[in-house]
DOMAR-270874 format. One line per 3 residues: number of its first residue (from 1); for each residue x, y, z of N, C-alpha, C. Coordinates in pm, whole numbers, padded with zeros to 5 digits. Layout:
# residues N
NUM	X,Y,Z,X,Y,Z,X,Y,Z ~ ...
***
This chain:
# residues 360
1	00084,-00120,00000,00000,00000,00000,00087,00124,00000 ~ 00025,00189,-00089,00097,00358,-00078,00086,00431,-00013 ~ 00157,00518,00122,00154,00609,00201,00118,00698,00154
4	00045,00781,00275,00014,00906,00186,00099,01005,00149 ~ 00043,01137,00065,00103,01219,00052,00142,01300,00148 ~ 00223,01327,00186,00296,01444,00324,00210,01561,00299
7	00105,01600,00375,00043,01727,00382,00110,01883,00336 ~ 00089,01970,00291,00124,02077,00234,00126,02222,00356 ~ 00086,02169,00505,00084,02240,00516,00214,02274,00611
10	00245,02363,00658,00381,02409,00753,00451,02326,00888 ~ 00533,02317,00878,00576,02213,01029,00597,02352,01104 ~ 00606,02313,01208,00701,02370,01345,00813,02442,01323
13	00842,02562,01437,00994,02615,01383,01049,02496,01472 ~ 01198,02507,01424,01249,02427,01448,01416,02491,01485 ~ 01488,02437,01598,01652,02500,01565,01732,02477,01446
16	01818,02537,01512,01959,02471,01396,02012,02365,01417 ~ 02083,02324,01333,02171,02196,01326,02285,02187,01332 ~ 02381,02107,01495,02486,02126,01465,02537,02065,01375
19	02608,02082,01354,02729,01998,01283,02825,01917,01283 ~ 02784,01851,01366,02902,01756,01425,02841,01591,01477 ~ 02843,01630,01599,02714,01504,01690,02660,01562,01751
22	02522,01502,01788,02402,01600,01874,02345,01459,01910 ~ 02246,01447,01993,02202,01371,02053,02061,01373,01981 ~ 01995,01273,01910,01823,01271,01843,01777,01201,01890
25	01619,01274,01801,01581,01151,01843,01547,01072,01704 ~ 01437,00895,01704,01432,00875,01580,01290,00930,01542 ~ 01236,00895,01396,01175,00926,01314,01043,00846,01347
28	00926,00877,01392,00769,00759,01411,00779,00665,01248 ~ 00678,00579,01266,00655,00505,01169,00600,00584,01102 ~ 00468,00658,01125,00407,00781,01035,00471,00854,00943
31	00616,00924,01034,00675,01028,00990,00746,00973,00839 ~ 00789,00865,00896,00881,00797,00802,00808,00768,00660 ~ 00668,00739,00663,00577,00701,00537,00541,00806,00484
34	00590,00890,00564,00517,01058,00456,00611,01118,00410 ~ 00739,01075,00458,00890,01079,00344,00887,01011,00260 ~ 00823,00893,00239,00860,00806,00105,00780,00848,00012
37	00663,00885,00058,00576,00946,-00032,00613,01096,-00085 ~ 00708,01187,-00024,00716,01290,-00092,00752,01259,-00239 ~ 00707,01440,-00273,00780,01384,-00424,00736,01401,-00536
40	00787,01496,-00673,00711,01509,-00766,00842,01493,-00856 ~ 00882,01627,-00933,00940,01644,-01053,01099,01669,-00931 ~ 01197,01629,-00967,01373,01690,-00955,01397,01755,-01009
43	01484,01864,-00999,01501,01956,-01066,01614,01935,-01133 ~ 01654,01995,-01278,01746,01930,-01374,01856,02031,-01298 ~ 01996,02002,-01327,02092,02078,-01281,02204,02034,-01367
46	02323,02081,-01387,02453,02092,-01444,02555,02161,-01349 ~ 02615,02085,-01306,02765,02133,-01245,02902,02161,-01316 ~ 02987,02273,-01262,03116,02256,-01374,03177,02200,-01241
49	03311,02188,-01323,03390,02082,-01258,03542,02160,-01295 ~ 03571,02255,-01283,03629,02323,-01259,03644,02446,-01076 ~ 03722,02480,-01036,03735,02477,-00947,03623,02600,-00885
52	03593,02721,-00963,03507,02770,-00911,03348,02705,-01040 ~ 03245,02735,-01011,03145,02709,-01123,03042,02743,-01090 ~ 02923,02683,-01129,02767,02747,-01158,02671,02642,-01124
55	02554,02608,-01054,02470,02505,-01078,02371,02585,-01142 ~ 02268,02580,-01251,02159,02640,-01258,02014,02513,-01275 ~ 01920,02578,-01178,01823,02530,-01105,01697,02558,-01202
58	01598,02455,-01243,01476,02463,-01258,01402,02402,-01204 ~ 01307,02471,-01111,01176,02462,-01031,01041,02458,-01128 ~ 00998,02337,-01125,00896,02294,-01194,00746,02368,-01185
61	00688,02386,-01284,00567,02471,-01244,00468,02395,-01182 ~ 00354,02462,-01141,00194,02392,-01064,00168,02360,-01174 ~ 00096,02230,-01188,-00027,02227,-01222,-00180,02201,-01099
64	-00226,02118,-01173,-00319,02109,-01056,-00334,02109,-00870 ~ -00147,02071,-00847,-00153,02082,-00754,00000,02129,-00726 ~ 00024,02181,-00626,00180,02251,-00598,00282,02118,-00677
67	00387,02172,-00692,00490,02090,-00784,00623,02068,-00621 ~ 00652,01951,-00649,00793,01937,-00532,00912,01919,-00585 ~ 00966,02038,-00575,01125,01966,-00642,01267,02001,-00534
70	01327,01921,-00581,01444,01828,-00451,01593,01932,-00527 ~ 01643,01974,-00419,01802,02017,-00466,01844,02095,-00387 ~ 01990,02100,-00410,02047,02113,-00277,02174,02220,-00334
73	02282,02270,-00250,02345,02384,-00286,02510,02312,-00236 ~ 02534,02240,-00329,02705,02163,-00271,02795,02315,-00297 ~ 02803,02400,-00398,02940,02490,-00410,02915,02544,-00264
76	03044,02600,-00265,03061,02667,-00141,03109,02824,-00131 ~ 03068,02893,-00019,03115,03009,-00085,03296,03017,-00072 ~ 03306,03179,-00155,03468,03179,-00124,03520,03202,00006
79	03658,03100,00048,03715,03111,00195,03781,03324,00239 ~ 03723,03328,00345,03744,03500,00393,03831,03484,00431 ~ 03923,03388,00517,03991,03368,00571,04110,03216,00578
82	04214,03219,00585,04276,03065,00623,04366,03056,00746 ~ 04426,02965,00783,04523,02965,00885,04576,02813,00882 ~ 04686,02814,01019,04698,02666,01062,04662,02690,01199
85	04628,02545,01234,04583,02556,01438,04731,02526,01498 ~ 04716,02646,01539,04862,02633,01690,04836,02525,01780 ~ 04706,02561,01847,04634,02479,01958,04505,02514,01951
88	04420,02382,02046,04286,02429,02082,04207,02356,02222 ~ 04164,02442,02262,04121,02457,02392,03939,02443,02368 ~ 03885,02305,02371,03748,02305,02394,03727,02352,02275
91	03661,02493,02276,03545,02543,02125,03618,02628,02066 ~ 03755,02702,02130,03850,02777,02081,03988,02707,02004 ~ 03944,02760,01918,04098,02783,01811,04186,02868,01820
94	04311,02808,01820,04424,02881,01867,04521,02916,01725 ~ 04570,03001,01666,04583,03088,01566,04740,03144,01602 ~ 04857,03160,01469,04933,03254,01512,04905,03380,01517
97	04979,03472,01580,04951,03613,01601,04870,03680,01503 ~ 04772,03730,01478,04740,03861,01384,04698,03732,01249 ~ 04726,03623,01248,04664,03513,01122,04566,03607,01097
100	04501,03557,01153,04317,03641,01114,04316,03734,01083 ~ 04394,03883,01126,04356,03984,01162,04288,04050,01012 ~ 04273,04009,00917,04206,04055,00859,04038,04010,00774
103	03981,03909,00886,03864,03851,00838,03740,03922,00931 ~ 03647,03970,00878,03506,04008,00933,03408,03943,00854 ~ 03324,03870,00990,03222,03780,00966,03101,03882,00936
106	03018,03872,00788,02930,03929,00781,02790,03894,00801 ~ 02818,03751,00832,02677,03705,00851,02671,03561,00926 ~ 02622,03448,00914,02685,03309,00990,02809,03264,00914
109	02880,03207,00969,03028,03115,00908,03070,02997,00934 ~ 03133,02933,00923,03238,02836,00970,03313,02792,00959 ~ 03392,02710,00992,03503,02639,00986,03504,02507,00951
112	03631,02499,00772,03582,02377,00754,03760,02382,00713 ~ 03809,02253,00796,03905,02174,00814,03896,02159,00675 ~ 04094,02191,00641,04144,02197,00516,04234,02059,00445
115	04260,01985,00613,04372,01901,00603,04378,01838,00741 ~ 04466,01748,00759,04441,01659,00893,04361,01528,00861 ~ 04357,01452,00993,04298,01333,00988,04109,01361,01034
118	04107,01495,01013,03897,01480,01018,03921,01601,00888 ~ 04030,01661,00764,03959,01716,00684,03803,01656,00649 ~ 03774,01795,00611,03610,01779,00562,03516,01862,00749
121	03569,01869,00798,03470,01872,00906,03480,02025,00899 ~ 03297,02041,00895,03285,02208,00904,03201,02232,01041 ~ 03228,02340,01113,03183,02370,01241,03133,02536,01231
124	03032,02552,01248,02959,02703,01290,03041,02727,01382 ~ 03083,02883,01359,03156,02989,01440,03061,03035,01493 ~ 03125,03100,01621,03068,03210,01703,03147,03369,01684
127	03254,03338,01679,03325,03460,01658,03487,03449,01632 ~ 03529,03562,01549,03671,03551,01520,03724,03689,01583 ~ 03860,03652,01581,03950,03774,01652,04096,03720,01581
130	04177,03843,01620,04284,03867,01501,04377,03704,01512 ~ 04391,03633,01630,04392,03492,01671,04385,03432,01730 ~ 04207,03377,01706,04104,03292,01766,03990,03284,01702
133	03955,03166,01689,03815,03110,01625,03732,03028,01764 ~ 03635,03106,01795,03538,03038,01874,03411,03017,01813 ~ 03404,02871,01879,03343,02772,01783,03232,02732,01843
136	03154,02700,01771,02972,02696,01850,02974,02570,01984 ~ 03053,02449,01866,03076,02361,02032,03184,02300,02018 ~ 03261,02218,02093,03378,02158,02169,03391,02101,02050
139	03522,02107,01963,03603,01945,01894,03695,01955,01921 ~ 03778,01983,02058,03908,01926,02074,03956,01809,02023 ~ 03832,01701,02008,03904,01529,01962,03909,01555,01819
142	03839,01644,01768,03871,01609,01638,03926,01729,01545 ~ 03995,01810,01617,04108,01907,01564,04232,01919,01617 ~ 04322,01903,01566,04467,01902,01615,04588,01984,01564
145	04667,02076,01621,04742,02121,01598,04794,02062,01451 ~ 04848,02213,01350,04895,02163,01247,04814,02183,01140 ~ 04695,02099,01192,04566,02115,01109,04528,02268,01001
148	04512,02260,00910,04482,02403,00812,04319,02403,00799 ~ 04256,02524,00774,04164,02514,00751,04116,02665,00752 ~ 04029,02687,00636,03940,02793,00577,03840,02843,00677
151	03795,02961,00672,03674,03014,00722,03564,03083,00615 ~ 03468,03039,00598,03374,03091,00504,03238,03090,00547 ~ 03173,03158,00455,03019,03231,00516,02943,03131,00494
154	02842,03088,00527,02761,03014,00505,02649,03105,00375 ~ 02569,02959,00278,02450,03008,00248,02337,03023,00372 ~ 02286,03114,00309,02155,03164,00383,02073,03175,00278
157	01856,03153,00341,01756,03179,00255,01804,03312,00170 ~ 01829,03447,00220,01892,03574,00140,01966,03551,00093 ~ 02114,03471,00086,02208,03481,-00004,02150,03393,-00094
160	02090,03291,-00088,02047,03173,-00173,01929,03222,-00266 ~ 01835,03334,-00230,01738,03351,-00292,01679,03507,-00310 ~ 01795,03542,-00257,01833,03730,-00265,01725,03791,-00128
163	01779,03896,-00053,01699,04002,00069,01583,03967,00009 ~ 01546,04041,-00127,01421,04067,-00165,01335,03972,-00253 ~ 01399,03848,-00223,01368,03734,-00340,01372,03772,-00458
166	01529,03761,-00541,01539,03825,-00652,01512,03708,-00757 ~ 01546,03615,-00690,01531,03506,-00762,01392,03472,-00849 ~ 01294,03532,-00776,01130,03504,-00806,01042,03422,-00765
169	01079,03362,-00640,00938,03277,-00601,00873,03348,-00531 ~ 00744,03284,-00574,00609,03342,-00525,00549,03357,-00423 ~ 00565,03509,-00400,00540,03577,-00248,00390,03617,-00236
172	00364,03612,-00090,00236,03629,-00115,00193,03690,00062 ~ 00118,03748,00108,00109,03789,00268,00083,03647,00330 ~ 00023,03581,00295,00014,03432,00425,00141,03299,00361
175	00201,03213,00397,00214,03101,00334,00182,03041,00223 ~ 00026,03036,00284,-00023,02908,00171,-00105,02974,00044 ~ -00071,03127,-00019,-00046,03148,-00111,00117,03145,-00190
178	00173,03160,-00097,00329,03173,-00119,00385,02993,-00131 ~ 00518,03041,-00239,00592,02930,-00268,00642,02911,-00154 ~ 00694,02762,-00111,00799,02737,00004,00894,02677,00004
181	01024,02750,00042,01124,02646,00110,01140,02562,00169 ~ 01106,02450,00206,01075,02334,00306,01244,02299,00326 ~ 01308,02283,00462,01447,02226,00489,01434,02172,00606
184	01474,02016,00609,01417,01932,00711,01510,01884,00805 ~ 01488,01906,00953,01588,01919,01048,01594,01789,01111 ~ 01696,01719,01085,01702,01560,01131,01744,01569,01315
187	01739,01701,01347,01755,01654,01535,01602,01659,01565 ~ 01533,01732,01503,01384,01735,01543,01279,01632,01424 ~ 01379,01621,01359,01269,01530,01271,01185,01580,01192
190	01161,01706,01180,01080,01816,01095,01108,01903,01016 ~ 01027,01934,00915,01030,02052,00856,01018,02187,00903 ~ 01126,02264,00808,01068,02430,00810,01012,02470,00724
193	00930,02549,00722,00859,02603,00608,00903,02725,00546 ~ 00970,02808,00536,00972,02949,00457,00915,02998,00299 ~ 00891,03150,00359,00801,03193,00216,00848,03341,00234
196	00873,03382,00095,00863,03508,00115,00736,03625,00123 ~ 00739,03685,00245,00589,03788,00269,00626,03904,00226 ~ 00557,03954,00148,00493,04038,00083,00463,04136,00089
199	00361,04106,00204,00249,04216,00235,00166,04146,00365 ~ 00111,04258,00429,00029,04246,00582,00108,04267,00631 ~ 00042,04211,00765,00079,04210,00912,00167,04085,00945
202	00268,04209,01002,00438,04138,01043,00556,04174,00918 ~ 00519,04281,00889,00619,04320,00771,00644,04223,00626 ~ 00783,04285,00571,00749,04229,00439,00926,04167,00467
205	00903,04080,00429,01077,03996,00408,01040,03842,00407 ~ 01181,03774,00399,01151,03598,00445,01098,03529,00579 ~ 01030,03483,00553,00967,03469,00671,00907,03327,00711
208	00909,03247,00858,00869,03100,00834,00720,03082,00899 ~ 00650,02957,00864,00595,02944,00919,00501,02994,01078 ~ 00399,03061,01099,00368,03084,01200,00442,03171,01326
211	00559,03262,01252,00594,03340,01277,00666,03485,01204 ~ 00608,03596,01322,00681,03723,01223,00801,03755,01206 ~ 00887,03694,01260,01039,03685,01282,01096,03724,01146
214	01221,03803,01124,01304,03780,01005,01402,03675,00993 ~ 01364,03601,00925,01429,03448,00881,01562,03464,00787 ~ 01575,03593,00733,01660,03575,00613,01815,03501,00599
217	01873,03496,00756,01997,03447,00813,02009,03347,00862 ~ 01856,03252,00801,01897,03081,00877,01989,03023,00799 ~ 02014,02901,00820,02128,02868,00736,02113,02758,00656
220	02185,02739,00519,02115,02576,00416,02246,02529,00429 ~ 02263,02437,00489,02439,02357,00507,02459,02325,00344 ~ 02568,02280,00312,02611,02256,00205,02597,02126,00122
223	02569,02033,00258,02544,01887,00208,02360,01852,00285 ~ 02319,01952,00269,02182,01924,00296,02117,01983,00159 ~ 01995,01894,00158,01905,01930,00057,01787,01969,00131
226	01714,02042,00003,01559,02082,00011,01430,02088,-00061 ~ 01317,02125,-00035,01251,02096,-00085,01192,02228,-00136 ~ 01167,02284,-00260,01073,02393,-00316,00980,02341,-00352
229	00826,02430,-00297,00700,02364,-00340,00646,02523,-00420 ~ 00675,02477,-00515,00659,02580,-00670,00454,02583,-00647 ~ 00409,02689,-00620,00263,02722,-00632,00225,02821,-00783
232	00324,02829,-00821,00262,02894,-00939,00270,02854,-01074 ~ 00190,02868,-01172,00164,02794,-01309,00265,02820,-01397 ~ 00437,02926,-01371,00509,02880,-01461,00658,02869,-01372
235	00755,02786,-01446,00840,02722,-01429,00965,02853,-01400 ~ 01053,02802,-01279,01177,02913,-01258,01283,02886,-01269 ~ 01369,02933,-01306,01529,02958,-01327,01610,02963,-01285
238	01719,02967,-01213,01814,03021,-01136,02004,03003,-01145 ~ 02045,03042,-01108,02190,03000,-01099,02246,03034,-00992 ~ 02354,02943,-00920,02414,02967,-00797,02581,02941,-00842
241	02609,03042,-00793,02773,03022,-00826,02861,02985,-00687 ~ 02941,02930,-00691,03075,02917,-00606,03163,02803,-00600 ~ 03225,02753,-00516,03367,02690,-00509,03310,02521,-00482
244	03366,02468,-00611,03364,02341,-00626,03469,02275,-00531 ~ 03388,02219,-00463,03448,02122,-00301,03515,02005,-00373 ~ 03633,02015,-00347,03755,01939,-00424,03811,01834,-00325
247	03785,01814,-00196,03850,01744,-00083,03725,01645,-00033 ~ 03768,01566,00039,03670,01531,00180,03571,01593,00237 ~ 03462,01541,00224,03343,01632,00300,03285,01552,00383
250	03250,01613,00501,03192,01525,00629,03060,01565,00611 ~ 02972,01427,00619,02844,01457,00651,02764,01437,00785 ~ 02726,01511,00875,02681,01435,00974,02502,01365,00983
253	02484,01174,01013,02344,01161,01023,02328,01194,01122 ~ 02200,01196,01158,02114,01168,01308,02067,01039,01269 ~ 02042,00989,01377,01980,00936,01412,01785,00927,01360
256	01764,00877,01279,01633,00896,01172,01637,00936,01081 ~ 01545,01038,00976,01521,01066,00850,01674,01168,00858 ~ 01696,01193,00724,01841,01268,00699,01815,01312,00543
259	01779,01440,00493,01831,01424,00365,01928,01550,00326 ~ 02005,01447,00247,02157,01512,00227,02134,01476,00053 ~ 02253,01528,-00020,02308,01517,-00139,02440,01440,-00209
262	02470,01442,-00322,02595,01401,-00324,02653,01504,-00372 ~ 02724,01571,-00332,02790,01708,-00291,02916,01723,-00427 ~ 02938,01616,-00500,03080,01586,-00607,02965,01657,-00683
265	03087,01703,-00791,03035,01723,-00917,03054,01609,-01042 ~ 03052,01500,-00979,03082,01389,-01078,02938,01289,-01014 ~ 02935,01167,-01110,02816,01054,-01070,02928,00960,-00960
268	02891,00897,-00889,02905,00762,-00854,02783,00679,-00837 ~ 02866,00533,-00808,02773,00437,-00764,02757,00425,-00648 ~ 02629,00354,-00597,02599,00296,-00445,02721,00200,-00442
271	02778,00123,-00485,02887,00059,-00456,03056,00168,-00430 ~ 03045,00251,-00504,03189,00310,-00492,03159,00474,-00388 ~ 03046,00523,-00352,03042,00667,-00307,03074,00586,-00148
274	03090,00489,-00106,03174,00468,00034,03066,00541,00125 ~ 02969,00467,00115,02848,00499,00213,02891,00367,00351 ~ 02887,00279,00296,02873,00146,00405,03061,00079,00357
277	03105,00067,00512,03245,00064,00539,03279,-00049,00607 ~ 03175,-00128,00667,03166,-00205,00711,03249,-00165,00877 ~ 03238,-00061,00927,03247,-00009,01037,03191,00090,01095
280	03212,00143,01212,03151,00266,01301,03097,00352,01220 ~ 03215,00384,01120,03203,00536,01053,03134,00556,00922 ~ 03015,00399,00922,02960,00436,00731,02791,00417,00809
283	02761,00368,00700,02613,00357,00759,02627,00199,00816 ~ 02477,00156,00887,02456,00027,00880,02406,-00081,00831 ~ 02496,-00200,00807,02422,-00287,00710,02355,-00394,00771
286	02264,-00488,00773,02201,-00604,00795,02171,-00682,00707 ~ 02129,-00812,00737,02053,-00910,00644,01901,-00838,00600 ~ 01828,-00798,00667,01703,-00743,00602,01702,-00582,00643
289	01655,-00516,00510,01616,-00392,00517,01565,-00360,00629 ~ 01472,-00404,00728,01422,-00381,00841,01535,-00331,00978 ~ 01651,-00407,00897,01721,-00400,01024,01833,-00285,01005
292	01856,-00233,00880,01972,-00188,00840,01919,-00005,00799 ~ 02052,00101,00754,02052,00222,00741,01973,00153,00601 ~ 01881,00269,00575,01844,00278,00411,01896,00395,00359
295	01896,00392,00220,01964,00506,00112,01817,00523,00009 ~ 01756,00641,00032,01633,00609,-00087,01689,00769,-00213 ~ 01604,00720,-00306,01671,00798,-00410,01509,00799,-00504
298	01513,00901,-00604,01380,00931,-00599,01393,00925,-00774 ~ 01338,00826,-00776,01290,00751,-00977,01234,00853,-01012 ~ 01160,00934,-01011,01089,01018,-01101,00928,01022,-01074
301	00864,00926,-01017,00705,00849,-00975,00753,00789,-00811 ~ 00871,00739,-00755,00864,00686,-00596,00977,00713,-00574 ~ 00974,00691,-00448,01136,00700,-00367,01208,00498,-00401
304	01275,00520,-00428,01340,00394,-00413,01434,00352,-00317 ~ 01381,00253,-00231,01477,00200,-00093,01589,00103,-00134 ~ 01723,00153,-00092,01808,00038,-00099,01893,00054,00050
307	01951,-00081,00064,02014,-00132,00165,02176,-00189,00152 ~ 02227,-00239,00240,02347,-00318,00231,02353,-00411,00323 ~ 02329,-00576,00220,02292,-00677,00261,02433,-00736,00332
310	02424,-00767,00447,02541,-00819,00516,02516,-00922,00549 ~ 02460,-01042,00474,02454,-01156,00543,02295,-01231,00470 ~ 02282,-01357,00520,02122,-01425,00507,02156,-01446,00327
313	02043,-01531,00317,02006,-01606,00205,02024,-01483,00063 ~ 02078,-01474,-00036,02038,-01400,-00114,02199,-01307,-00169 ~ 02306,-01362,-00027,02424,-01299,-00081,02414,-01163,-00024
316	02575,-01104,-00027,02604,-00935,00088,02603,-00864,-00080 ~ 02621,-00765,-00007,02606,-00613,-00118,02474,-00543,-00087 ~ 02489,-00425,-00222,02362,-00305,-00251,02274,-00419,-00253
319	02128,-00402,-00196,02010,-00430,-00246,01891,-00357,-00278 ~ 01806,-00307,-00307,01692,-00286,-00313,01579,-00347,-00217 ~ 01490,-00274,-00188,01387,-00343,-00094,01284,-00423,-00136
322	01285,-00430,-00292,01211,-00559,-00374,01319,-00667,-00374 ~ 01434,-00641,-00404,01531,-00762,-00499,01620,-00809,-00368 ~ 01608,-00888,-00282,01729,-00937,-00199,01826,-00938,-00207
325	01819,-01017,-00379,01942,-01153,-00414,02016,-01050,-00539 ~ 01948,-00926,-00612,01948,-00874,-00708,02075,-00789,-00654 ~ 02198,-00762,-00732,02308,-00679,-00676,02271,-00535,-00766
328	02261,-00422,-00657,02270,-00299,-00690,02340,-00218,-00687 ~ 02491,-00235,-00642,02578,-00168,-00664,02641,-00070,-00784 ~ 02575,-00143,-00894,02621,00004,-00990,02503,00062,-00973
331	02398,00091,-00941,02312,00238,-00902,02376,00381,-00918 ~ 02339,00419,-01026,02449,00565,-01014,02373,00666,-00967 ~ 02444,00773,-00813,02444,00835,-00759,02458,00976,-00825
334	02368,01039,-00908,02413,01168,-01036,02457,01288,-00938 ~ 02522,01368,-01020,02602,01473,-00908,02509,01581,-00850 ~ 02474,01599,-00737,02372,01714,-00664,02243,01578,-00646
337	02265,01470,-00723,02142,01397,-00649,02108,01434,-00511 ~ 01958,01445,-00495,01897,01419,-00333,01920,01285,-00287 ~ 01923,01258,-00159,01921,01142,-00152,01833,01164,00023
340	01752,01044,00058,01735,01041,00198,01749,00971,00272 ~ 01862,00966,00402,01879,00833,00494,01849,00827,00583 ~ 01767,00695,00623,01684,00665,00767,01810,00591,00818
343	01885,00670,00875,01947,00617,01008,01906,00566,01147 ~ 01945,00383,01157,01832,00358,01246,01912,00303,01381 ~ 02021,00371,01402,02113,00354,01532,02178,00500,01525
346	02270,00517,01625,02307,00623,01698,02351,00752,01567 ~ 02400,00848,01601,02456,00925,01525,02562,00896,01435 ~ 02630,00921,01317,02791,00946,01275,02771,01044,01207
349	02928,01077,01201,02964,01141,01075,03032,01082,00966 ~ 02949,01111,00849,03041,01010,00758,03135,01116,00689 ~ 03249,01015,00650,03358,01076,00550,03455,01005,00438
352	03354,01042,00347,03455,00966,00227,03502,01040,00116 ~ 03590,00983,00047,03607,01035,-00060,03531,01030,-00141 ~ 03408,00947,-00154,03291,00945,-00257,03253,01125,-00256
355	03254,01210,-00139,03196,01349,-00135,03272,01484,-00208 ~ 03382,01358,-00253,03506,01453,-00282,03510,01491,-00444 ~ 03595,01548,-00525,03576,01530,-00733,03750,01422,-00719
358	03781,01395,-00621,03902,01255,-00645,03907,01222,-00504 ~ 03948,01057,-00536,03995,00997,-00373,04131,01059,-00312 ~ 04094,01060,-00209,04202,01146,-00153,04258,01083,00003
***
């Protein structure tokens, strides 16, 4: 039987997401069936593969009923800042003299490890000084002297879709005339809703769900995806420029629903993007889908569930949640694909070179 369709209308605000490990919770059985069911048109995209480049985005029009399309923002912006770590103390980074002294944070940022044994790991700043990076929370374990690493701004709804929505989705004074941003927070398990307002009461800017707040400075991580629910009868455009992520990229799950991207500007397979490692640090595999991390990926008409069979009748590898015995390992993973993972044990962070444009 087919789950239903995930309702249209607004979740909960919701926090931010660290970036690292956080404590979740998991996903209801409910919640989980109204993810498989999302889902309409993907949006076509082209990446360069050169070191800076362009994705450009089409958002599918309404017809009879709002249109859903999936995509996500892998470039990154340009680094404001670099250094090496002297030392670090808890959430502080320790810097030579005056390193910094010439970076001002204009809006959220962070820190994403250039080199070392956790490159790829990016961490929300709190604040910089001419040398010191304080950092939203503690990775002493996983930064170490020596270590290099960039500081750059994060996207935001405004940088991603301009102050004044230059981009063009459809604003309107309530929501549910307005197009939405939907970006789904795997510590709470929910969606956000954003729309740009217009007009009425509570001013005019980006704005979420069931509140007048100015939203324009939340943040779209780099290896998270989202959802645009296009309400109007013609089709939109866009282009996003910046820095093709050439290294290691850490992704962190929670614990339940997760949807992330594949962040390369190249395809891989479910066999080679180094999802399942057969340790701590990939996903988890079992003999039956029931028991194991799933990877779903979205055909065009359903989400498609696959697994990594570790055992039982039918032979190990990729499977599918129809085919046991059927090997799915060449499944190709296209570059900016959505993808969504029900992580069904504790937290990780994964890190492979599958996130990378070479193994490294």
């Amino acid at each position: 039987m087919e789950p239903s369709i995930m309702p249209l209308q607004s979740s909960p605000l919701v926090a931010s997401v660290s970036r690292t490990r956080v404590a979740c919770k998991a996903a209801s059985a409910a919640l989980f069936a109204a993810f498989l069911a999302l889902g309409t048109a993907a949006t076509a995209q082209s990446v360069a593969t050169t070191p800076v480049g362009a994705i450009n985005y089409t958002v599918s029009a309404s017809s009879d009923s709002p249109s859903l399309n999936f995509l996500g923002f892998p470039l990154l912006s340009p680094p404001i800042g670099s250094a090496k770590v002297v030392s670090i103390s808890g959430s502080v980074v320790s810097v030579s003299t005056n390193a910094l002294s010439g970076v001002t944070l204009s809006g959220p940022a962070y820190l994403l490890v250039e080199s070392g044994v956790n490159q790829g790991l990016s961490v929300d700043i709190l604040s910089v000084s001419a040398s010191q990076v304080n950092l939203a929370e503690s990775v002493a374990d996983m930064i170490s002297a020596e270590d290099t690493f960039s500081i750059r701004s994060h996207w935001t709804i405004s940088s991603l879709f301009g102050a004044s929505n230059s981009v063009g989705l459809g604003g309107a004074s309530t929501i549910s005339n307005a197009d939405e941003i939907r970006i789904f927070n795997p510590v709470t398990q929910t969606f956000v809703s954003y729309y740009y307002k217009n007009g009425g009461v509570g001013g005019v800017g980006w704005r979420a769900s069931g509140s007048s707040a100015d939203r324009s400075s939340d943040i779209v991580y780099p290896e998270q995806s989202i959802v645009i629910v296009r309400k109007q009868a013609s089709p939109l455009s866009f282009t996003i420029i910046g820095e093709v992520h050439s290294k290691i990229f850490r992704i962190p799950l929670e614990a339940g629903i997760n949807w992330v991207l594949n962040t390369a500007p190249k395809e891989f397979t479910l066999g080679s993007i180094g999802f399942y490692t057969g340790s701590a640090d990939g996903i988890q595999g079992a003999s039956t889908i029931g028991n194991a991390d799933e990877v779903m990926r979205w055909t065009g008409s359903s989400w498609e569930r696959f697994f990594y069979k570790n055992g039982g009748v039918g032979g190990t590898g990729w499977r599918s949640s129809s085919t046991g015995s059927t090997d799915r390992s060449g499944q190709i993973i296209a570059p900016g694909e959505v993808l969504v993972i029900n992580r069904k044990s504790s937290p990780v962070l994964i890190a492979r070179s599958a996130f990378a444009t070479s193994s490294e």
